[in-house]
C-alpha positions in Angstrom: 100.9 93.0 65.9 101.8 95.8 63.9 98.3 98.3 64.3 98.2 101.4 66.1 95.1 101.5 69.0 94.4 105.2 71.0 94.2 105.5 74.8 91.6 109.0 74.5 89.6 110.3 77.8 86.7 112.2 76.6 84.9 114.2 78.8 81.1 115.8 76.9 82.7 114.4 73.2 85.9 116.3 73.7 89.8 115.1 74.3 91.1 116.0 77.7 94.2 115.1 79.4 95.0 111.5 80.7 96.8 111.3 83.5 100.7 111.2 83.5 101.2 109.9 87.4 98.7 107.3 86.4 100.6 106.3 83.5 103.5 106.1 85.0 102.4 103.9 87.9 100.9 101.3 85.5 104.0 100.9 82.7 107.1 101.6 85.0 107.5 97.9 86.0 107.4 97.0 81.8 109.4 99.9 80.6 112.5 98.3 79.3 113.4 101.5 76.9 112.6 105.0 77.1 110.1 106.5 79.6 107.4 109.9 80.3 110.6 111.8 79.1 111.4 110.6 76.3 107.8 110.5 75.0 108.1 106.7 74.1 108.3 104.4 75.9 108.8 100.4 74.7 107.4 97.6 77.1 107.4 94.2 77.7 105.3 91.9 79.8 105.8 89.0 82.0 105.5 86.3 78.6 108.0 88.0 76.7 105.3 90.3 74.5 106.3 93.9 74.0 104.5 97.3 73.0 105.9 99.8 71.5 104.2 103.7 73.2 104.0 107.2 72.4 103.1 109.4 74.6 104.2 113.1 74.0 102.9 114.8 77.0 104.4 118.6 76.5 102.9 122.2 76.5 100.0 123.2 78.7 97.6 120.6 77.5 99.4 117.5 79.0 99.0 114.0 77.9 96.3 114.2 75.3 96.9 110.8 73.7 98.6 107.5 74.4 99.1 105.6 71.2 100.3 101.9 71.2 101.7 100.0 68.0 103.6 96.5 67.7 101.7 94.8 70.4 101.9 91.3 71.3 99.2 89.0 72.2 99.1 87.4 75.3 100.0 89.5 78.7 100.4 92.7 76.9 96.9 92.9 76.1 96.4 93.0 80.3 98.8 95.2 80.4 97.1 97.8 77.6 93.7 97.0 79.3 94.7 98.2 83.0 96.5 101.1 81.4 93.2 102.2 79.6 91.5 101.5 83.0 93.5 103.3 85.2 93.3 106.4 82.5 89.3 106.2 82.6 90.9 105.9 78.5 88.3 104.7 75.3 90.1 102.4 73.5 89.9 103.8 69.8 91.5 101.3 67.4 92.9 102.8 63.8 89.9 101.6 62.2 87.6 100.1 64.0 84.4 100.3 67.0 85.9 102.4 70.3 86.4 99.7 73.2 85.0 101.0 76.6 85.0 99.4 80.6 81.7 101.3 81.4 78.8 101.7 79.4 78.4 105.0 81.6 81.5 106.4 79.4 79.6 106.0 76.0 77.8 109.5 76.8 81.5 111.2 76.9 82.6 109.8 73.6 82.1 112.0 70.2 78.5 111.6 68.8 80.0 109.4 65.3 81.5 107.0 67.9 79.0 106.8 70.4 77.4 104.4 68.0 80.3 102.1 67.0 81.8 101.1 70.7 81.6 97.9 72.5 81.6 97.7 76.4 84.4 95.3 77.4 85.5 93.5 80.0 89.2 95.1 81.6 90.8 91.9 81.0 93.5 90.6 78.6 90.7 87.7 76.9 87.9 90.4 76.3 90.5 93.1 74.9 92.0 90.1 72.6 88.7 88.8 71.5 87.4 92.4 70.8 90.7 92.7 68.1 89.8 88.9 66.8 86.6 90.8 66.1 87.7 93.6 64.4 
């Protein structure tokens, strides 16, 4: 699928860091190019299905954004799901409702999305269904 989604952690409506360890844990055992160095990193799942990351994490700031593009359907969708899970990340498509885990996370998000987010399950069906959505 080429579309870009956003992996974002607000905290009171602003951006802060996501967590690189974290990140790193979840995609190593997919990472067949790049890696946290490189700032890209391309994946692939158990079926086959690959996703192509960015994830420039320089400068004092860290992390601020993980963005995913040319993602397959299928086991990658788990994949993306535990990632934004594991980074307490919204899900912020390029055009369409914020994805959340926890309805407790809606408060975080930016007042103009706080309206347009669905709570989802962390599972590869309910991420995939949410896009079918879209």
């Amino acid at each position: 699928m080429s579309y870009s989604i956003f992996l974002l952690r607000f905290v009171d409506g602003e951006v802060v860091a996501l967590d690189a360890e974290r990140f790193q844990q979840v995609t190593e055992p997919y990472v067949v190019a790049g890696g946290p160095e490189e700032g890209f990193s391309q994946l692939r799942a158990e079926d086959g299905g690959e996703a192509d990351l960015y994830h420039a994490s320089h400068g004092e700031d860290g992390m601020q954004c993980v963005t995913a593009t040319h993602f397959a359907r299928g086991a990658m969708s788990g994949v993306l799901a535990r990632l934004a899970t594991a980074l307490e990340a919204s899900i912020v498509p390029q055009d369409g409702d914020a994805l959340i885990f926890h309805e407790d996370q809606r408060r975080h998000l930016p007042a103009d999305l706080q309206g347009k987010t669905l709570v989802i399950a962390p599972t590869a069906d309910a991420f995939q269904a949410a896009f079918d959505a879209l």
